[in-house]
C-alpha positions in Angstrom: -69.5 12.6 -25.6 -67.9 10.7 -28.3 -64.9 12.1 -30.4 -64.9 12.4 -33.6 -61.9 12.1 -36.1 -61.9 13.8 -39.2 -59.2 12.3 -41.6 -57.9 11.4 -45.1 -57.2 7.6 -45.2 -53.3 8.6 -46.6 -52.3 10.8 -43.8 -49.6 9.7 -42.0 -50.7 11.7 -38.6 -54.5 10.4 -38.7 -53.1 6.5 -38.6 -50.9 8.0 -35.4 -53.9 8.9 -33.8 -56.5 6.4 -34.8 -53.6 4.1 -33.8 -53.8 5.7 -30.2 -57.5 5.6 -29.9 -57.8 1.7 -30.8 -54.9 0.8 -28.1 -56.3 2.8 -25.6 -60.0 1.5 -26.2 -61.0 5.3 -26.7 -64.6 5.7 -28.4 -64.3 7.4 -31.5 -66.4 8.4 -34.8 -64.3 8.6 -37.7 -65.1 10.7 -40.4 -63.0 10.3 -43.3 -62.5 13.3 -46.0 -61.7 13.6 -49.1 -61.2 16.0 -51.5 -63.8 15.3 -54.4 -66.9 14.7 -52.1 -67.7 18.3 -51.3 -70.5 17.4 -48.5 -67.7 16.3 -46.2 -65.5 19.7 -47.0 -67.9 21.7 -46.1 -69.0 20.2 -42.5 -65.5 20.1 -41.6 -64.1 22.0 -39.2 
C-alpha cells in the first residue's frame, strides 16, 4: 500500500514530512492542494 501525502507546497509541516519520506526511501504519492482547484478540495480527506 503506498501512502499518500496530501499538501500545500508553502506549508512548513508538509516539507517536514516529505523531507522524512525522501531520507528514509519511504514510497509515497503526493498530492498537492490548493485552494482555487476545487477537484482536489473535495477528494481530500
Amino acid at each position: 500500500m503506498t501512502l499518500k501525502l496530501y499538501a500545500h507546497p508553502f506549508s512548513s509541516y508538509c516539507q517536514k514530512v516529505l523531507t522524512a519520506f525522501y531520507e528514509n526511501g519511504t514510497p509515497f504519492e503526493l498530492r498537492l492542494l490548493s485552494h482555487d482547484d476545487p477537484q482536489w478540495m473535495a477528494n481530500a480527506p
